[in-house]
C-alpha positions as CSV (number, residue, x, y, z in Angstrom):
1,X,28.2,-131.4,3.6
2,X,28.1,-127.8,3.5
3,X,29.5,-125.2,6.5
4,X,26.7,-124.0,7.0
5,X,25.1,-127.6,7.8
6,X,28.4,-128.8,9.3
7,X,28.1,-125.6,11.8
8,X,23.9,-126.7,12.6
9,X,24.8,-130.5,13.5
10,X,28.0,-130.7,14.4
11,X,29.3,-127.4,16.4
12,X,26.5,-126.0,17.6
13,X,25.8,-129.1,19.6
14,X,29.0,-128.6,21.2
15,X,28.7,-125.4,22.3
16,X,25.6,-125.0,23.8
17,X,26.1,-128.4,25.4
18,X,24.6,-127.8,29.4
19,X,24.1,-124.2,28.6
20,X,20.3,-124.6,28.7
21,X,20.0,-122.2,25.3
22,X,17.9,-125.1,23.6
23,X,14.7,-126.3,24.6
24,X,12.0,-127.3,21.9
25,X,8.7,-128.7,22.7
26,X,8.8,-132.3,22.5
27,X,6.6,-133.9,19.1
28,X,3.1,-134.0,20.7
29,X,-0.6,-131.9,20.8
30,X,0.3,-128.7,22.1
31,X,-3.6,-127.1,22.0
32,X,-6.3,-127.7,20.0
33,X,-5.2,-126.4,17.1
34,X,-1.4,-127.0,17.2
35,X,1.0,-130.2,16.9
36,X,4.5,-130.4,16.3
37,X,7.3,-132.6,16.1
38,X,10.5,-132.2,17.5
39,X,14.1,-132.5,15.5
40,X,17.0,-132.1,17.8
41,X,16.6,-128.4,18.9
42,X,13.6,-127.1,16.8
43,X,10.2,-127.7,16.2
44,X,7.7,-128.0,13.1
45,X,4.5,-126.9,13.9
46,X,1.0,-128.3,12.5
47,X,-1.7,-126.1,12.6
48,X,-5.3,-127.8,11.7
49,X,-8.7,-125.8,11.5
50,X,-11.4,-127.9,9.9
51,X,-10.4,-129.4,7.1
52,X,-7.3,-127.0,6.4
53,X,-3.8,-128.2,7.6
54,X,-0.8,-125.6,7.5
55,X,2.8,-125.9,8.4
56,X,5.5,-123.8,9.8
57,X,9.1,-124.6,8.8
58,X,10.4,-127.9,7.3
59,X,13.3,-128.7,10.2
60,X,16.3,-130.2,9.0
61,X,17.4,-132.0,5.8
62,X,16.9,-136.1,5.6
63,X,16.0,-135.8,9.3
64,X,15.2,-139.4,11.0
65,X,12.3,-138.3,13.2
66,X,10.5,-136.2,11.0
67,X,8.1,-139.0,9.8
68,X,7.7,-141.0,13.4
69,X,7.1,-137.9,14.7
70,X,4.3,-137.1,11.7
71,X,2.7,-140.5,12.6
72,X,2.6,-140.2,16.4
73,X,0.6,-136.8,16.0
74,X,-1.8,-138.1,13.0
75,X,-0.3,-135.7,10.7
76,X,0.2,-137.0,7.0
77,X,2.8,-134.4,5.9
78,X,2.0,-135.1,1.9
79,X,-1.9,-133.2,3.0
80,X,-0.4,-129.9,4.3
81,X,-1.7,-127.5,2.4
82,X,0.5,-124.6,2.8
83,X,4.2,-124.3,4.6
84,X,5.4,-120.8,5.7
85,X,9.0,-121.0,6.0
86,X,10.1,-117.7,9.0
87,X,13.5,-118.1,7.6
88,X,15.8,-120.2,4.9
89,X,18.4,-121.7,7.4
90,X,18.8,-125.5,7.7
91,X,17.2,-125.9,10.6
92,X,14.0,-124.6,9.2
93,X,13.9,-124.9,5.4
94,X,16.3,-127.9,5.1
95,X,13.1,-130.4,4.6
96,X,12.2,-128.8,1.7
97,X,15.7,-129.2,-0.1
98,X,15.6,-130.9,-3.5
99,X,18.5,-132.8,-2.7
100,X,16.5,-134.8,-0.7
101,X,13.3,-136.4,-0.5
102,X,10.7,-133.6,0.3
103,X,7.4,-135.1,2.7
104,X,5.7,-131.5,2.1
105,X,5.3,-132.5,-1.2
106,X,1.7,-131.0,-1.9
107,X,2.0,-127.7,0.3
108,X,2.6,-124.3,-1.3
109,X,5.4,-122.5,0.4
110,X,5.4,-119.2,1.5
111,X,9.0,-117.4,2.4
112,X,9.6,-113.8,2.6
113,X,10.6,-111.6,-0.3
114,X,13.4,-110.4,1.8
115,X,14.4,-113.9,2.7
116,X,14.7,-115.2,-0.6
117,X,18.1,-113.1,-1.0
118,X,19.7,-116.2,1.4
119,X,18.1,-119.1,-1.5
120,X,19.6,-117.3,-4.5
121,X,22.6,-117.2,-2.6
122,X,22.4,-112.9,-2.8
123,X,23.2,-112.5,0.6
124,X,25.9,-114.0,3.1
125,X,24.0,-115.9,5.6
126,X,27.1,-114.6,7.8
127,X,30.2,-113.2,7.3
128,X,33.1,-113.9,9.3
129,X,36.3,-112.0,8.6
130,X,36.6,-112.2,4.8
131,X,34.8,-114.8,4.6
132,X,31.2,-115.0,3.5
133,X,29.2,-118.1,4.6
134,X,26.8,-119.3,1.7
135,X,22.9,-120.4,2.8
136,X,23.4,-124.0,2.2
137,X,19.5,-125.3,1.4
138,X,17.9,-124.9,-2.4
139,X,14.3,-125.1,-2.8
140,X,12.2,-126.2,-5.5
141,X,10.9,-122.7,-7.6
142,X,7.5,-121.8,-7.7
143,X,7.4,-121.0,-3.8
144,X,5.0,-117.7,-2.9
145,X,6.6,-114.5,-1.9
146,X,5.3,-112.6,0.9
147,X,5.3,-109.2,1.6
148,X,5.6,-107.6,5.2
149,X,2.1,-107.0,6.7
150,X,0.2,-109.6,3.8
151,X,-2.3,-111.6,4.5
152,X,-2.5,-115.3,3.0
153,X,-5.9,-117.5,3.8
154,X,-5.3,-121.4,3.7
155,X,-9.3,-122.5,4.2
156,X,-9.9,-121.6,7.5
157,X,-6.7,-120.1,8.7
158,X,-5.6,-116.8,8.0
159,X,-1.9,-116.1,8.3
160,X,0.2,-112.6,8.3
161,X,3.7,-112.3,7.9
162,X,5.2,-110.1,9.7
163,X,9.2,-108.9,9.4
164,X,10.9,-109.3,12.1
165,X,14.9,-108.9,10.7
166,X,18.1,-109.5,12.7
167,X,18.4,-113.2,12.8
168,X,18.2,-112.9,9.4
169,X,17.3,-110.2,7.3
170,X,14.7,-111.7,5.4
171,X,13.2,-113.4,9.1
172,X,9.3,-113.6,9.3
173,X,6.8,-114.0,12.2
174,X,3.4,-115.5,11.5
175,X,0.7,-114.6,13.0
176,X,-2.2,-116.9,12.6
177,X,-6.0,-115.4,13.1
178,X,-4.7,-112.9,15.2
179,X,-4.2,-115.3,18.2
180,X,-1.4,-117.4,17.8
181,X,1.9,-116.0,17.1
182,X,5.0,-118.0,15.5
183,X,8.3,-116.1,16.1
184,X,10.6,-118.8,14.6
185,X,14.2,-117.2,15.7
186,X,13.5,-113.8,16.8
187,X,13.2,-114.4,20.4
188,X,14.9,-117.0,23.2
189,X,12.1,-117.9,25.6
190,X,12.7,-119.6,29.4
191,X,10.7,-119.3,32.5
192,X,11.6,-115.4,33.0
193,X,10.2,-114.3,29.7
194,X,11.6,-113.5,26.0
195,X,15.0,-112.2,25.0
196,X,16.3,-111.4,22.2
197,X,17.9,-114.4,20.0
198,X,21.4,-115.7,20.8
199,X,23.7,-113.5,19.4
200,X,25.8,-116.1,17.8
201,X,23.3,-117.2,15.6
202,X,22.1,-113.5,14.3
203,X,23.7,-111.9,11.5
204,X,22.8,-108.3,13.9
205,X,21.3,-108.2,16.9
206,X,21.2,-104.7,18.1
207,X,18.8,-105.0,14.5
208,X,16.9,-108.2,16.3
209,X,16.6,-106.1,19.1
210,X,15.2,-102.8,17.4
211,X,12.7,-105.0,15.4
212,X,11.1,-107.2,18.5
213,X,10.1,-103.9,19.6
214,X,8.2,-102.8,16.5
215,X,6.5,-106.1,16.4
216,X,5.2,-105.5,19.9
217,X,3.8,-102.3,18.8
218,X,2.1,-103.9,16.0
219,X,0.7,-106.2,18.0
220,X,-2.5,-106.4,20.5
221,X,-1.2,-108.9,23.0
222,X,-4.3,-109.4,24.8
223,X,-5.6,-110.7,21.6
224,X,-2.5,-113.5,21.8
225,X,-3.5,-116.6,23.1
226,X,0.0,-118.4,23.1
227,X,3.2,-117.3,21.5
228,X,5.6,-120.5,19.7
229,X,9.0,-120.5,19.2
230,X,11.2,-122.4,17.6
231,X,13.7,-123.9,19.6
232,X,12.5,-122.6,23.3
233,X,8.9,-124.1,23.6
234,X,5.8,-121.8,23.6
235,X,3.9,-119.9,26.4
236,X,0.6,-118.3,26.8
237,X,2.0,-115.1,28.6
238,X,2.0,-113.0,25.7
239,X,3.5,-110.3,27.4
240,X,5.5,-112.0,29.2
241,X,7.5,-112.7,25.3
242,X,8.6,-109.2,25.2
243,X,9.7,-108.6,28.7
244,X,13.5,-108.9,28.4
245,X,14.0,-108.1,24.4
246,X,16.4,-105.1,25.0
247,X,19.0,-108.1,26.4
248,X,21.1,-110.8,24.3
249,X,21.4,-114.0,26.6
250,X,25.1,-113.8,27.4
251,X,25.8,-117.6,27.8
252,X,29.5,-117.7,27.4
253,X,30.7,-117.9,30.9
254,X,31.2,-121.6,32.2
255,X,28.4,-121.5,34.4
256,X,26.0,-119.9,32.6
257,X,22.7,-121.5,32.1
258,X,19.7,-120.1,29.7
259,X,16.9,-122.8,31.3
260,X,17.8,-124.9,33.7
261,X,14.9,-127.1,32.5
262,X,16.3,-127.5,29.6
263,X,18.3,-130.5,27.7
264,X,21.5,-130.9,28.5
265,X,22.4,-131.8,25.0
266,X,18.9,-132.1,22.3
267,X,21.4,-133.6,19.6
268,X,21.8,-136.7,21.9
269,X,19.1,-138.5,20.6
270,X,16.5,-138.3,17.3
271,X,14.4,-135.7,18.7
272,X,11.1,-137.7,17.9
């Protein structure tokens, strides 16, 4: 097992124990148009329209719950169409590893050209002291680089990417017919609004911070219907995203609590 993976299942769970920083959406419908399914602390989301199916992200590597999850919602992962992938951690591009059996089997894949710096293994995905920690999941090549600002059509659905760097530098937004926005790990949601991304998981932050306020100005928020993130659920307050994205959630003291709603630990169980 890599660091990089180690750090996802193994230390992370630790530390944000009863800190309230995780909260996904359990696997279920979550509106007309959008399922997910739910592995440990972040979410794969389905999106149907007509006969087209699209994914975002892949969740984690050899992950238990992804196909009870699939079957509970009706979704056959082997017909998705299309996967966008908002960044290459292992959390979110680990089901589409070719070390292990890949369910999205038929589905193009769409990363960011920026992004694909972390599968080549061009980039650190973090750098502590001397030490440069490697991205840890290879895809398959043949995956579709995107562009910031282009426009892909899957059938029915039309999907931009937008960049949205500091988690990553590479870190995509989707937004999907111009009301549904996917923001992956640029923003921490709980019932007071968005913040910026814990700051333990960015490789910059002040950068996070400086790029969720050019997406809002790129955006028509009245357009937005409901606004999904990855590991903090979804809302349909889009303004309500942006309201605190000048602040990092400083959850370090011992009381400190993100959402107090939230699990006290979502690696407890399968997450399905």
């Amino acid at each position: 097992m890599s660091i990089m993976d180690y750090f996802a299942v193994h230390i992370v769970p630790k530390m944000y124990r009863g800190k309230g920083a995780l909260h996904p959406s359990e696997t279920g419908k979550l509106t007309d148009m959008v399922s997910c399914v739910r592995e440990y602390d972040v979410n794969i989301f389905f999106i149907h329209k007509g006969d087209t199916l699209i994914a975002i992200d892949a969740g984690y590597k050899n992950h238990p719950g992804l196909l009870p999850g699939c079957r509970k919602i009706g979704v056959d992962p082997g017909k998705v169409q299309a996967l966008f992938l908002t960044h290459a951690d292992p959390d979110h591009a680990g089901g589409l590893d070719v070390r292990q059996t890949n369910h999205f089997e038929n589905a193009k894949i769409y990363v960011g050209e920026t992004e694909e710096n972390y599968l080549t293994n061009t980039y650190h995905r973090k750098q502590i002291g001397p030490i440069g920690l490697k991205n840890s999941v290879a895809i398959k090549p043949g995956y579709h680089l995107l562009k910031d600002g282009e426009t892909a059509r899957i059938g029915d659905i039309r999907v931009q990417a937008l960049l949205v760097p500091g988690h990553t530098l590479g870190h995509l937004c989707y937004l999907i017919d111009d009301t549904m926005l996917f923001t992956g790990d640029a923003i921490a949601l709980n019932k007071d609004g968005g913040w910026c991304f814990f700051s333990l998981f960015n490789y910059d932050s002040e950068l996070n911070i400086r790029s969720l306020h050019v997406l809002q100005e790129r955006l028509t928020l009245s357009d937005i219907r409901y606004v999904f993130t990855s590991h903090n659920g979804y809302t349909g307050d889009a303004p309500s995203v942006f309201r605190h994205i000048d602040t990092i959630p400083d959850i370090r003291s011992k009381d400190a609590v993100f959402d107090e709603t939230a699990p006290y630990d979502c690696f407890a169980d399968k997450g399905e």
